[in-house]
C-alpha positions as CSV (number, residue, x, y, z in Angstrom):
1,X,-34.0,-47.8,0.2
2,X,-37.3,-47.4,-1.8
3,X,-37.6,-44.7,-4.4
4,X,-40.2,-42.1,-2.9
5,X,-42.8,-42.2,-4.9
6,X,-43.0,-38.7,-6.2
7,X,-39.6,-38.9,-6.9
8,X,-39.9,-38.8,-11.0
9,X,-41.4,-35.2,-10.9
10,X,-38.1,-33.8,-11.8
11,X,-35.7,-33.7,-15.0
12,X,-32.9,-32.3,-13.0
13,X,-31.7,-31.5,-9.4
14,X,-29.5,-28.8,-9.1
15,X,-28.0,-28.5,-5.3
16,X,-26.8,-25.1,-4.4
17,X,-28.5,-21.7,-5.2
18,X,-26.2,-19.4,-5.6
19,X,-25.0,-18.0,-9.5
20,X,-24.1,-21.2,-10.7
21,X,-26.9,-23.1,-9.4
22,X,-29.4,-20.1,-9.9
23,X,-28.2,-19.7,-13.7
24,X,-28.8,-22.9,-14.4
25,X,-32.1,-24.0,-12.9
26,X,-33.0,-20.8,-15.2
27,X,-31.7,-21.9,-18.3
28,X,-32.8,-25.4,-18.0
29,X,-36.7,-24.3,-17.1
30,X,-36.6,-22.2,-19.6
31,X,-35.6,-25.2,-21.7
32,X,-38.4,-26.9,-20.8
33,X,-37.0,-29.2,-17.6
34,X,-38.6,-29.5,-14.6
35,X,-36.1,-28.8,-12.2
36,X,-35.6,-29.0,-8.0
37,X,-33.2,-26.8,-6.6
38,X,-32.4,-28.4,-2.9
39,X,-30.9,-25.2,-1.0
40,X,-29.3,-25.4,2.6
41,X,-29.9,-22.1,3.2
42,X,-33.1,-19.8,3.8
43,X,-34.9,-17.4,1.6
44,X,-33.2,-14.1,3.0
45,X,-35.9,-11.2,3.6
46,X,-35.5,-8.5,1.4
47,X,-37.7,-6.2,-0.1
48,X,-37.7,-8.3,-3.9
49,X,-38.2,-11.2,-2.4
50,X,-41.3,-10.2,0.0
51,X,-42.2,-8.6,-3.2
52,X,-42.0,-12.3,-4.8
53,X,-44.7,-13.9,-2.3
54,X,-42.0,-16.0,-0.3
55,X,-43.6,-16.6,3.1
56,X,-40.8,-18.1,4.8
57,X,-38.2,-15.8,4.7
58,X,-34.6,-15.4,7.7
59,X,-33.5,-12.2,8.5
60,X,-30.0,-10.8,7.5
61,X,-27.9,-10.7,9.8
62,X,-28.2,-6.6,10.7
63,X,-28.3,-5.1,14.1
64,X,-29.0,-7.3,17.1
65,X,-30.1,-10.3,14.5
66,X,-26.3,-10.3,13.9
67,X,-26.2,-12.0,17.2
68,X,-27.9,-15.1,16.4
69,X,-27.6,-15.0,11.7
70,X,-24.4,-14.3,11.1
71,X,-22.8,-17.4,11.7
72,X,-24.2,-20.7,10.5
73,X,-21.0,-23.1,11.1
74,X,-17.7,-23.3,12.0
75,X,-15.0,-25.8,11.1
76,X,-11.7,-26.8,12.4
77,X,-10.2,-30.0,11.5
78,X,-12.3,-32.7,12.7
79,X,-13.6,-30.1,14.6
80,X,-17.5,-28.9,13.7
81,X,-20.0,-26.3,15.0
82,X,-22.8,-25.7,13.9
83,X,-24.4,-22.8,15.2
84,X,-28.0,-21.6,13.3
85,X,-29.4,-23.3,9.7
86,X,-30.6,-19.8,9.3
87,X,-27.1,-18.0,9.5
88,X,-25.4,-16.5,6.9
89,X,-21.7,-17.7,6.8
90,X,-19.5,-20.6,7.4
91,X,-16.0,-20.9,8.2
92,X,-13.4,-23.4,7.2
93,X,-10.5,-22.6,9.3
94,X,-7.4,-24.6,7.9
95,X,-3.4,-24.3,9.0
96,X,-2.5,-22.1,5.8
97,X,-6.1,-20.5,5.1
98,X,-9.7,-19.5,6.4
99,X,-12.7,-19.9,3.8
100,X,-15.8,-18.0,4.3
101,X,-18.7,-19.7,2.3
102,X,-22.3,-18.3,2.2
103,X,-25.6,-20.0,3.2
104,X,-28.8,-18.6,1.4
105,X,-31.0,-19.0,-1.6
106,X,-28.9,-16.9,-3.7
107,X,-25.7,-17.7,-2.2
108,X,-22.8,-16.2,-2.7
109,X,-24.5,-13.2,-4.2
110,X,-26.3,-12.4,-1.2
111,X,-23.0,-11.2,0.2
112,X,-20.6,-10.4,-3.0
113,X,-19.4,-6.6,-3.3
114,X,-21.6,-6.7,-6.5
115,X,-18.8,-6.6,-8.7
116,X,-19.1,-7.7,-12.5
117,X,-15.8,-8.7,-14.0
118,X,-14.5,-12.0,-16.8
119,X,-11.5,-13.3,-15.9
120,X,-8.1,-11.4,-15.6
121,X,-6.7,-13.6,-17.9
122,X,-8.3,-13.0,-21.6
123,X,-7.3,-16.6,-22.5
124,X,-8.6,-18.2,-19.5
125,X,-11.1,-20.8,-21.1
126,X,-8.6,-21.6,-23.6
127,X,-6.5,-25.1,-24.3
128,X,-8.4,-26.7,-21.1
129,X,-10.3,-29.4,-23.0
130,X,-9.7,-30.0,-27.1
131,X,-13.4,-30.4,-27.5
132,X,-14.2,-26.8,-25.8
133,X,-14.7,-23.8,-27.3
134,X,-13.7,-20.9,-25.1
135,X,-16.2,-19.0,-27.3
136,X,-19.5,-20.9,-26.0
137,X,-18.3,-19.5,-22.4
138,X,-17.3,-15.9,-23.0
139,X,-20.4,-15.0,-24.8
140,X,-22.3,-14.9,-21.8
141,X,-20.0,-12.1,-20.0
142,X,-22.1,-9.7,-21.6
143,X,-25.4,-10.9,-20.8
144,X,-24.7,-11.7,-17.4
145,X,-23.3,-7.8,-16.9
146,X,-26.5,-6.8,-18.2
147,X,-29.1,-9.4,-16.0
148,X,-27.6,-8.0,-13.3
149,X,-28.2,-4.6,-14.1
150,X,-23.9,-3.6,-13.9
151,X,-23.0,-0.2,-13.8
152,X,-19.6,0.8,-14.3
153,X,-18.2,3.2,-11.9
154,X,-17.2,6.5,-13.9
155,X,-15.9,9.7,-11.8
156,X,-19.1,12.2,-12.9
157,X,-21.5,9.7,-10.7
158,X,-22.9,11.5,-7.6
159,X,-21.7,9.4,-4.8
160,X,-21.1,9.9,-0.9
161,X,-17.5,8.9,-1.8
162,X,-15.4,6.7,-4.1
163,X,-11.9,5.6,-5.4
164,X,-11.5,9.2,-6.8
165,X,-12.0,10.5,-2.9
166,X,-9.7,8.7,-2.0
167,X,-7.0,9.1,-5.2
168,X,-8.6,12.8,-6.1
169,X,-5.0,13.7,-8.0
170,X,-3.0,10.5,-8.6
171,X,-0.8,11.9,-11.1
172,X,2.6,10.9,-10.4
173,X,1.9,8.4,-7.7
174,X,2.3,4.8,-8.0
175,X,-1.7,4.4,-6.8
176,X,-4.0,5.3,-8.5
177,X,-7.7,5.0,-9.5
178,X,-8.2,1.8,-12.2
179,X,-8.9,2.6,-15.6
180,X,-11.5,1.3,-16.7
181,X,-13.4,0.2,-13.3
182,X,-15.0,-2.6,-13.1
183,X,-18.9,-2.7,-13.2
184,X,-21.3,-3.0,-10.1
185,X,-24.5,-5.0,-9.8
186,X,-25.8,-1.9,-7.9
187,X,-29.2,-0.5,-8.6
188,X,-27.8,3.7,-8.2
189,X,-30.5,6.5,-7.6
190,X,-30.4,8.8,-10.8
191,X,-30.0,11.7,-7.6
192,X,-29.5,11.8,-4.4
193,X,-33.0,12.5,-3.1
194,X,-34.1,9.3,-4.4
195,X,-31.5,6.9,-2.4
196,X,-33.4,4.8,-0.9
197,X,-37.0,4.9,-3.2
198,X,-39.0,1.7,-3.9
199,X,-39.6,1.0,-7.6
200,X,-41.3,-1.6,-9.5
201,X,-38.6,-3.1,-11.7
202,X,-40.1,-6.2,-13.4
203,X,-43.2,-8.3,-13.0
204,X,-44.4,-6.6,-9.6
205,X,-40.6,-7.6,-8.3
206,X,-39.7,-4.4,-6.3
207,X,-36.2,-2.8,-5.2
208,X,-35.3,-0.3,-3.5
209,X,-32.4,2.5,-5.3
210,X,-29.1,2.2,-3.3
211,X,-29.5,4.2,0.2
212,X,-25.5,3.7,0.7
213,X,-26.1,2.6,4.4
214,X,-26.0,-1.1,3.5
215,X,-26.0,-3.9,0.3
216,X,-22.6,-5.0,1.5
217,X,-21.8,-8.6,2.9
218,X,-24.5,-8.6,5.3
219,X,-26.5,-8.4,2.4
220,X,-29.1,-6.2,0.6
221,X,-32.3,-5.6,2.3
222,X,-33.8,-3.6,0.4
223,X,-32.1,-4.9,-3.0
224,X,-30.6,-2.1,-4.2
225,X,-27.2,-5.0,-5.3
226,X,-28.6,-7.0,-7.3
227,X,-28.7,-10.9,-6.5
228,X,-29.8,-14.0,-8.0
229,X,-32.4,-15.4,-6.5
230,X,-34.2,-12.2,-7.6
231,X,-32.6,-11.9,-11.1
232,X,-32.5,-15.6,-12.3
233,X,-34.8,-17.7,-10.0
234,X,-37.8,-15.5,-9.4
235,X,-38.3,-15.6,-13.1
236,X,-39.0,-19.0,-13.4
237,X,-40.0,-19.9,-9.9
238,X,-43.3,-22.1,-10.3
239,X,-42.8,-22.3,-13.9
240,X,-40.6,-25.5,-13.7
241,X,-38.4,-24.4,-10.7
242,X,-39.1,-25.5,-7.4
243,X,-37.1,-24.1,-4.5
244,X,-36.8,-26.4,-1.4
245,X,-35.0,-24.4,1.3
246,X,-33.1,-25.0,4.4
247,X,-33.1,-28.9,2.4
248,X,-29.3,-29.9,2.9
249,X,-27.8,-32.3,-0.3
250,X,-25.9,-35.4,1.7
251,X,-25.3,-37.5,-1.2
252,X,-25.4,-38.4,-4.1
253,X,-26.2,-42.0,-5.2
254,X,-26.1,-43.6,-9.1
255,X,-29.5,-45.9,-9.4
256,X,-29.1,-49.5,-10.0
257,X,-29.9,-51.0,-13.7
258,X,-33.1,-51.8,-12.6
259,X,-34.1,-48.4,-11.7
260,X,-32.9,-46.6,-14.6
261,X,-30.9,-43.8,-15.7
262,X,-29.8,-41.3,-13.1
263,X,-29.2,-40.5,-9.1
264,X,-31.0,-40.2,-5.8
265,X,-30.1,-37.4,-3.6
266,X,-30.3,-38.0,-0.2
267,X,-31.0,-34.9,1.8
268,X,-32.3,-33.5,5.0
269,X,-34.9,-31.0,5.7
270,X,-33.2,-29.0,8.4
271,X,-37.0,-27.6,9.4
272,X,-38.6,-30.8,10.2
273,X,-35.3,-33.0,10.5
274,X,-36.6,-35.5,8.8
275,X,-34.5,-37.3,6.0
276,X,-35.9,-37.9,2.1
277,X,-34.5,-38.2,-1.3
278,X,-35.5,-37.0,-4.4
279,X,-34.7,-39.4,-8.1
280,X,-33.6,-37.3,-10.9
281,X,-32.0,-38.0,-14.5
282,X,-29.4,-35.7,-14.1
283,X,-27.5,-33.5,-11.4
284,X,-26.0,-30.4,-11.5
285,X,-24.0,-29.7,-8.3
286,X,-23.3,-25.8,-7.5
287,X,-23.2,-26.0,-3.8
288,X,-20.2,-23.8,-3.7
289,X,-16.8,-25.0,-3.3
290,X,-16.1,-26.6,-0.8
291,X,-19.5,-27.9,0.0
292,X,-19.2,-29.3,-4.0
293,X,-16.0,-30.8,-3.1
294,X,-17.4,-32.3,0.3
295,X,-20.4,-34.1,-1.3
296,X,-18.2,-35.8,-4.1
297,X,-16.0,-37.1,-1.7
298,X,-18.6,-38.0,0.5
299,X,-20.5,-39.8,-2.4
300,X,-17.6,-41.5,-3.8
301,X,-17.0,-43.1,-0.6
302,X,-20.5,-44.9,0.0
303,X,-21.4,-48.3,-0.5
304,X,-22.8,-48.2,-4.6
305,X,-21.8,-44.8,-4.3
306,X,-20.5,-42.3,-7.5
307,X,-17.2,-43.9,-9.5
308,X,-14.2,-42.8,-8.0
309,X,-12.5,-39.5,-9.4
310,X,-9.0,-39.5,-9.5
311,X,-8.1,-35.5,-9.6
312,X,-10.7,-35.1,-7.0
313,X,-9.3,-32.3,-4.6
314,X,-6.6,-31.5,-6.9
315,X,-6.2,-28.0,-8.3
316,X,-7.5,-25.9,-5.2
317,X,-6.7,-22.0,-4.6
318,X,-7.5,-19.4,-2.7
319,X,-8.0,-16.8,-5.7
320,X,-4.9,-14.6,-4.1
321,X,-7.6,-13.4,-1.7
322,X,-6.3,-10.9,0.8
323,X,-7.7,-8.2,2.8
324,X,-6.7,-5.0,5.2
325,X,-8.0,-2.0,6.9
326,X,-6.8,1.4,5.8
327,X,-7.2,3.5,8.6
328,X,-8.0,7.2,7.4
329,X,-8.8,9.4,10.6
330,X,-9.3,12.7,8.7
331,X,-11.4,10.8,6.0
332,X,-14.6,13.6,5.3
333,X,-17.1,11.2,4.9
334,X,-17.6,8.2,7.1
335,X,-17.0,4.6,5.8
336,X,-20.7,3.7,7.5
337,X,-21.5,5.4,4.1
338,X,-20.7,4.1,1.1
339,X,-21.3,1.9,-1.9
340,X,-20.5,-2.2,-1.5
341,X,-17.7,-1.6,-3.1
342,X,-15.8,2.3,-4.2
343,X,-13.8,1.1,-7.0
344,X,-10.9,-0.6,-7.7
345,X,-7.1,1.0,-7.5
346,X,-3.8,0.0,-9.4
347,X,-0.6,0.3,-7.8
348,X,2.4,0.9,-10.5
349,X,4.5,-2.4,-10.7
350,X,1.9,-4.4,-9.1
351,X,-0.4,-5.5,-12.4
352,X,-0.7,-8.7,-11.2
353,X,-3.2,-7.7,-8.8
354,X,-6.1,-6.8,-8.4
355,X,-6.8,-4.2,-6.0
356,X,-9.8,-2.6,-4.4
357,X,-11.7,-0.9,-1.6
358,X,-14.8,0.3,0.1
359,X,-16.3,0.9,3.0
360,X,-18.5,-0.7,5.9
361,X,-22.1,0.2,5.1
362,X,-24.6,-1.6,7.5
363,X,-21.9,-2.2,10.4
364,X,-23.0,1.0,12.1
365,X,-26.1,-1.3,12.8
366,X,-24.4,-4.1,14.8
367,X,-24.1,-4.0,18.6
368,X,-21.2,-2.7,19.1
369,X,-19.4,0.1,21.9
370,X,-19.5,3.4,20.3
371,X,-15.9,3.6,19.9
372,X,-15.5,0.8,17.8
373,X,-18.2,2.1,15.8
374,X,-16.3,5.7,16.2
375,X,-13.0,3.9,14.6
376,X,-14.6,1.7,12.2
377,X,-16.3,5.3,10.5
378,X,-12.8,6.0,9.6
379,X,-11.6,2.8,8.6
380,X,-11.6,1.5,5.1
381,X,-11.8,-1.8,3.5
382,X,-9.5,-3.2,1.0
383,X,-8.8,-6.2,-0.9
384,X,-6.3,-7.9,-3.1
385,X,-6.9,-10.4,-5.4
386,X,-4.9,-12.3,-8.0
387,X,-3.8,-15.6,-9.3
388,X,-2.5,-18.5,-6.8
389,X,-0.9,-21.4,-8.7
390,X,-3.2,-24.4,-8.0
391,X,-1.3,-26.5,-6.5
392,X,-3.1,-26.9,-2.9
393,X,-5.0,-30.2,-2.3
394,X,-8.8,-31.0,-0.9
395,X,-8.3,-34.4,1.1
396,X,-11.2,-36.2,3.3
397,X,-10.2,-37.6,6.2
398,X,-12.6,-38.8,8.9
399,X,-15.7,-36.9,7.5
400,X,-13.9,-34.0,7.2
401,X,-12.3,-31.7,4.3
402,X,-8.7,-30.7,5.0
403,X,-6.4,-28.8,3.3
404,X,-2.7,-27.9,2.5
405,X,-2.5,-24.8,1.6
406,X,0.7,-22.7,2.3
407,X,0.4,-19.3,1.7
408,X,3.8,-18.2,2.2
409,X,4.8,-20.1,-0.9
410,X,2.2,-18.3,-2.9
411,X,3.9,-15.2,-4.6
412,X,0.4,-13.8,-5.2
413,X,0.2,-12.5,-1.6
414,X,3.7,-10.9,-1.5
415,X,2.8,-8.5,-4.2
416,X,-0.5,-8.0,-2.4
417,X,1.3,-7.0,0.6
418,X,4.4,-5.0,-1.2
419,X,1.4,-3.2,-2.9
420,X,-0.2,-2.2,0.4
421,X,2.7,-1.2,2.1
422,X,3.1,1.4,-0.9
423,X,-0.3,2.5,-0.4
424,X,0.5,3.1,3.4
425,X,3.6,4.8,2.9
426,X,2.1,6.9,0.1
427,X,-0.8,8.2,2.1
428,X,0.8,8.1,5.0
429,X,-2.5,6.6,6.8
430,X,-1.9,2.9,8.4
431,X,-2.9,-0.4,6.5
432,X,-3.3,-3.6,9.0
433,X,-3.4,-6.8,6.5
434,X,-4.8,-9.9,7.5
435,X,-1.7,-12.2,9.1
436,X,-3.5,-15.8,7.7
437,X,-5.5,-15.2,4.7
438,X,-9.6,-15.4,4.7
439,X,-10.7,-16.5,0.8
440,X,-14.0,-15.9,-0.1
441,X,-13.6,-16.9,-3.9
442,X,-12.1,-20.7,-3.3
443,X,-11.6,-22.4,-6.3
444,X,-11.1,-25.9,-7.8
445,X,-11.2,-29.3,-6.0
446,X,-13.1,-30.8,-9.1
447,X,-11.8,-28.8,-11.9
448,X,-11.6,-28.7,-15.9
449,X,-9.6,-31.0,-17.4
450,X,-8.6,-32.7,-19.9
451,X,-9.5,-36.2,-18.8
452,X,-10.0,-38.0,-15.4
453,X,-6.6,-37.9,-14.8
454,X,-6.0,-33.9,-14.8
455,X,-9.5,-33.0,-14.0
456,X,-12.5,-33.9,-12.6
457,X,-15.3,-32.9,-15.4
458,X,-15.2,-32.5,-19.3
459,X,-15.6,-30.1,-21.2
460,X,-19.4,-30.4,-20.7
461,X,-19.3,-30.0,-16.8
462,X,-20.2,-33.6,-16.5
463,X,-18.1,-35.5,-14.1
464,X,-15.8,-38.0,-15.4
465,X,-17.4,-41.9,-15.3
466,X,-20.5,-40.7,-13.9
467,X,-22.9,-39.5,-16.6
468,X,-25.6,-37.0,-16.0
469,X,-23.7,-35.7,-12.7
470,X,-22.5,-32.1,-13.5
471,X,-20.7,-29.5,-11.6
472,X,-21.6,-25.8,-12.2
473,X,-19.3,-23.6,-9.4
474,X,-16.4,-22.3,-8.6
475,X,-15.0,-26.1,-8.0
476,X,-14.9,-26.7,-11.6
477,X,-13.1,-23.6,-12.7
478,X,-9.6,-24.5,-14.3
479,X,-7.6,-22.2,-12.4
480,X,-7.7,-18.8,-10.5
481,X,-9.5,-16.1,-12.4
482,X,-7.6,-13.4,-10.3
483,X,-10.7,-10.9,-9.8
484,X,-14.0,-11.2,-8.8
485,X,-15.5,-14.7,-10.0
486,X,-19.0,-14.4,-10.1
487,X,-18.9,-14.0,-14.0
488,X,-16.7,-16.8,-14.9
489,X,-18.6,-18.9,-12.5
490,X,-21.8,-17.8,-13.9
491,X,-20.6,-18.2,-17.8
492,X,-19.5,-21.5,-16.8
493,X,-23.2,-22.3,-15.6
494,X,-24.7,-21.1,-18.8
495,X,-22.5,-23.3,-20.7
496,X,-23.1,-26.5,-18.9
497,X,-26.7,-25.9,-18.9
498,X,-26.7,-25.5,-22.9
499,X,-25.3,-28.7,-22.8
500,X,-27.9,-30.7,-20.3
501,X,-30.3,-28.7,-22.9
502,X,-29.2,-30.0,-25.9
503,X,-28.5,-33.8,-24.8
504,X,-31.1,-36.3,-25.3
């Protein structure tokens, strides 16, 4: 196949938009690069990024528009369907676990709970290569907290309701509110008359202060939860970024000798249909995942395709993910209203995990009979997390990823669920847990390691005997960080992209 011919306009492709792709097209343009980010998602129409000058822009999916953008794809097996290119989430449905991944410039932000956390583990970066230094990661948490604007939830905050509601005089019980709480990307109205106001925040870039009727996971319309297509993209968007939406990555291909250093990515424009591929020097994959995963398998496998990578789909998890419905029926203020998340809980004996719960703001939008509506307003959300041990396995058979995962061998979820049924026996209100376990933090596939035989990329993020291909996402993380990822994920991205920057 010919090399298009404006294909040498770009330093760097990075696939995938969501915080490790966003951080690092950033870094990298700010650098100097000239970088494409391919994205198979849309531009998502909020309030910043109308404010942005983005024309083309897919609804989220709220009230009847839930009907037709909330589901992209689903997958079972060899089993695909793919529903809209404009919806917001796709399924993986495997034997011992569901994955929910999101589709969106901005990714997985545009549906996280907002929450800003490092690792569980202090030590996590360290011994996972001898030529990294755990200290050119973790020097980012801070920054990151602060791009994002994160707030940490403290009792004297005026809000319709939150962990202290719910644990107003924990003293003596095994559950109680966490201490300290973790912080929240969430832009909070300094009182409550101005919920919902527009302000100017940066550079004409406007967002509207939390209104608590929505910014969960079907995303913030108004931008109140901060996200990064806003924070880290807009910033350098025409100033060495380019964003090509609803553009799907198929694979990536090392040119021959006599076309020099570097790759063509083959993708499709899911607008027109047509097919095209783009020539950079370098790569940085951050497609999420299991779409990361995917498009390394699917690349090793072609004819002159990427050099086979022997740990690929090793070291895969879950992240402990777990969640339930706490049902409170006398509950004074309706779960309809509510930040993304109300805080995180500990329960005594259970310090492994890390607990947490909120409410359903936005739901009360979706077409739904009233009395589902009337029990989800007293229903609660909440969620464990925690470590899993690793040792699943991403294989790719017949064009599709499958999985072995067994939960029940995962101790992670039986403290989740002894944890739970404390809570339910302690407030005496029911808890319905999840029976098969939904993950939306996945981890691994093409992890840190050591060398090509325990990990798929160095200590650089570049992928083991293929030079200038990176991976910047939650595939490349070393194990599970046991809480929220987004800022390990995002550390991870500034690091690689320091890297790219500083290599001839």
């Amino acid at each position: 196949m010919p090399l298009p011919p404006d294909s040498a306009q770009f330093d760097i492709v990075v696939i995938g938009s969501g915080f490790g792709g966003s951080v690092t097209a950033n870094r990298l343009a700010l650098a100097g690069q000239r970088v494409l980010v391919l994205e198979r998602g849309p531009w998502r129409d909020s309030l910043p990024v109308r404010s942005m000058g983005v024309e083309r822009r897919s609804p989220f999916p709220y009230g009847v528009k839930a009907l037709t953008h909330l589901l992209h794809s689903l997958h079972r097996g060899r089993w695909d369907l793919r529903l809209n290119k404009a919806g917001m989430y796709e399924l993986f449905s495997f034997p011992g676990l569901n994955v929910l991944s999101t589709s969106a410039v901005g990714g997985g932000s545009m549906a996280f709970g907002g929450l800003l956390e490092p690792p569980r583990e202090p030590a996590f970066w360290h011994d996972r290569h001898p030529q990294l230094d755990p200290a050119s990661i973790e020097r980012y948490y801070g920054k990151i907290r602060a791009d994002m604007g994160g707030v940490r939830l403290v009792p004297e905050q005026t809000l319709p309701q939150s962990v202290w509601t719910h644990f107003p005089d924990a003293t003596g019980d095994r559950c109680h509110p966490a201490d300290p709480q973790p912080c929240m990307a969430l832009l909070l109205p300094p009182s409550p008359a101005e919920a919902g106001r527009t302000v100017t925040v940066s550079a004409g870039l406007e967002r509207q202060y939390c209104a608590f009727d929505g910014d969960s996971f079907l995303g913030s319309r108004g931008g109140a939860k901060a996200s990064v297509d806003f924070v880290y993209l807009a910033p350098v968007l025409g100033k060495g970024v380019t964003v090509r939406d609803l553009c799907r990555a198929n694979t990536i291909q090392p040119l021959r000798a006599a076309d020099g250093a570097g790759y063509l990515v083959h993708f499709s424009d899911l607008t027109t249909g047509e097919n095209a591929a783009v020539r950079a020097g370098r790569v940085v994959l951050a497609a999420g995942t299991m779409n990361s995963v995917r498009l390394l398998f699917t690349s090793s496998r072609m004819p002159s395709g990427l050099v086979p990578m022997p740990s690929l789909g090793r070291t895969f998890g879950g992240n402990g993910d777990l969640m339930a419905a706490w049902s409170r029926p006398t509950a004074a203020v309706s779960s309809f209203t509510s930040t993304p998340s109300q805080g995180a809980f500990e329960v005594d004996g259970h310090e492994a995990v890390s607990f947490g719960l909120g409410g359903f703001p936005g739901v009360q939008s979706l077409p739904l009979p009233m009395f589902v509506k009337r029990r989800l307003a007293r229903m609660f959300f909440l969620y464990g997390m925690g470590a899993d041990s690793g040792k699943a396995a991403v294989t790719f058979e017949n064009d599709h990823l499958q999985l072995g995962y067994d939960h029940r061998k995962e101790a992670i979820y039986d403290a989740i669920r002894s944890g739970l049924r404390i809570l339910a026996s302690e407030s005496g209100d029911k808890v319905r847990v999840l029976g098969k376990p939904l993950s939306v933090h996945p981890w691994g596939g093409a992890c840190l390691g050591a060398d090509a035989d325990h990990g798929v990329v160095d200590q650089r993020g570049e992928v083991y005997g293929n030079p200038g291909l990176y991976i910047a996402d939650g595939a490349a993380l070393p194990s599970a960080p046991g809480g929220p990822p987004s800022v390990a994920i995002a550390a991870w991205a500034h690091h690689v992209a320091d890297g790219i920057a500083q290599s001839p």
